[in-house]
Structures are given as C-alpha cells and as structure tokens.
C-alpha positions in Angstrom: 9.4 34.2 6.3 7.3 33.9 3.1 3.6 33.5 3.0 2.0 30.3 3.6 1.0 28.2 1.2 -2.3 29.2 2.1 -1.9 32.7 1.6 -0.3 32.1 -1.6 -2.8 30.1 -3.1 -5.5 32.5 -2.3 -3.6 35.5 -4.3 -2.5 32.8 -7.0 -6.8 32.3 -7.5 -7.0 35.8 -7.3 -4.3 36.6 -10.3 -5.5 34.0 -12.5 -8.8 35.1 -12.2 -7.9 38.8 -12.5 -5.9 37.4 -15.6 -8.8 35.7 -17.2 -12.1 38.1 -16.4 -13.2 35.3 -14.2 -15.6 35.9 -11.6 -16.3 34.1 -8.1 -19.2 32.9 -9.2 -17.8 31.5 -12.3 -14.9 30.2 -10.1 -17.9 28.4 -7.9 -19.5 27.2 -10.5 -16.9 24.7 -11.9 -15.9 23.4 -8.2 -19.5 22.9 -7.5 -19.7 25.5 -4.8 -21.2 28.3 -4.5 -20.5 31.9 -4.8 -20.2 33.0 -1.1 -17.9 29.8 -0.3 -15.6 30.7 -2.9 -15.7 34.2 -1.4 -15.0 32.4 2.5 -11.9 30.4 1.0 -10.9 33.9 -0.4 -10.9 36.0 2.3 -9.4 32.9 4.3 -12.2 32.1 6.4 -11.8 28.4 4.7 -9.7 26.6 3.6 -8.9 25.5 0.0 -9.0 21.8 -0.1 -6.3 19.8 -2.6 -9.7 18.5 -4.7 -10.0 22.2 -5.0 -6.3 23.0 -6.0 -6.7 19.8 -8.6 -9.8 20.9 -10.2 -9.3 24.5 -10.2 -5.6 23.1 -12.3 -7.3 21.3 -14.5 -9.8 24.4 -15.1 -7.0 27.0 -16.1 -4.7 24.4 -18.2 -2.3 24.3 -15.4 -0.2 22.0 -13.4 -1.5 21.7 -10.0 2.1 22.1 -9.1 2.1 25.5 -10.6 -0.7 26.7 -9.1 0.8 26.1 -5.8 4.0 28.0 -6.7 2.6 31.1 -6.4 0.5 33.7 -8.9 3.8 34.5 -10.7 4.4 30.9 -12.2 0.7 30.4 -12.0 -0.1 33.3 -14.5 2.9 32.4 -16.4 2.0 28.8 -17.3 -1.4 30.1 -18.1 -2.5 29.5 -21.7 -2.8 32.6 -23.9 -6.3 31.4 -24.8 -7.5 31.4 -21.7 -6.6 35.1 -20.4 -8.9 38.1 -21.1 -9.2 39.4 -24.1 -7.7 36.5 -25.9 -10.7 35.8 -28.0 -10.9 38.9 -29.3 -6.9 39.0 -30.4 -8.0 35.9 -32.0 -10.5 37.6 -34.1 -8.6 40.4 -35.2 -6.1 38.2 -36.1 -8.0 36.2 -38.2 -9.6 39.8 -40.4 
C-alpha cells in the first residue's frame, strides 16, 4: 500500500518548499502559525488541517487538488516564478 494522504502531504510541503528556498518559518508565517507548529505538522506530530492544505494552495499558485496528489504533481504545477532562483533567471534574462 501507498502512503497516506498524510504522509504524502507532509513530503509534498517538504518539496515545494525545498523547490522554492522556503523556510518553516516562512511557511508559518502565511498560515498564521508559528514556526515550531509548522515543524509538529512536519514531523507528523499534528495534523495538517484542509484550511491548511487551501491556504498553503493558494500560497504556491496551486490547486489544492494538486497539492494533495503528491510532491511530484505538486512541484510540477508549481509556477516557474515561484521556485528558487527564479528571480535571478529573470534578471539575467532581462541584461
């Protein structure tokens, strides 16, 4: 059997994080928690909640559906501008 949608949501925040340079505490910061709860829904000691799965979609440019499918199609549907180093393609593009 596959992980849990639990599981996999915890490694989907984890990618898109990785994928962006995002930290927990910036992670925190736009659910309005702070950084140690973000770190307890991480390490699975709490759950994420669905407002958290809806905001944390909106956040990333994302469907919520996506984000729920796993890091793969998470990190896929992802918006080049919002993954690391973006910004500075941008710029050297624009020289």
């Amino acid at each position: 059997m596959g992980l849990s949608l639990e599981e996999s949501l915890r490694l989907t925040v984890a990618a898109l994080m990785q994928a962006t340079g995002e930290s927990q505490r910036a992670i925190a910061a736009v659910l309005g928690l702070t950084q140690t709860q973000v770190s307890r829904r991480q390490s699975g000691a709490t759950a994420w909640s669905l407002r958290d799965a809806d905001v944390l979609a909106e956040y990333y440019g994302i469907a919520a559906l996506d984000l729920l499918a796993g890091p793969t199609r998470a990190c896929e549907a992802l918006p080049a501008a919002r993954r690391r180093g973006a910004g500075a393609a941008e710029k050297g593009a624009a020289r």
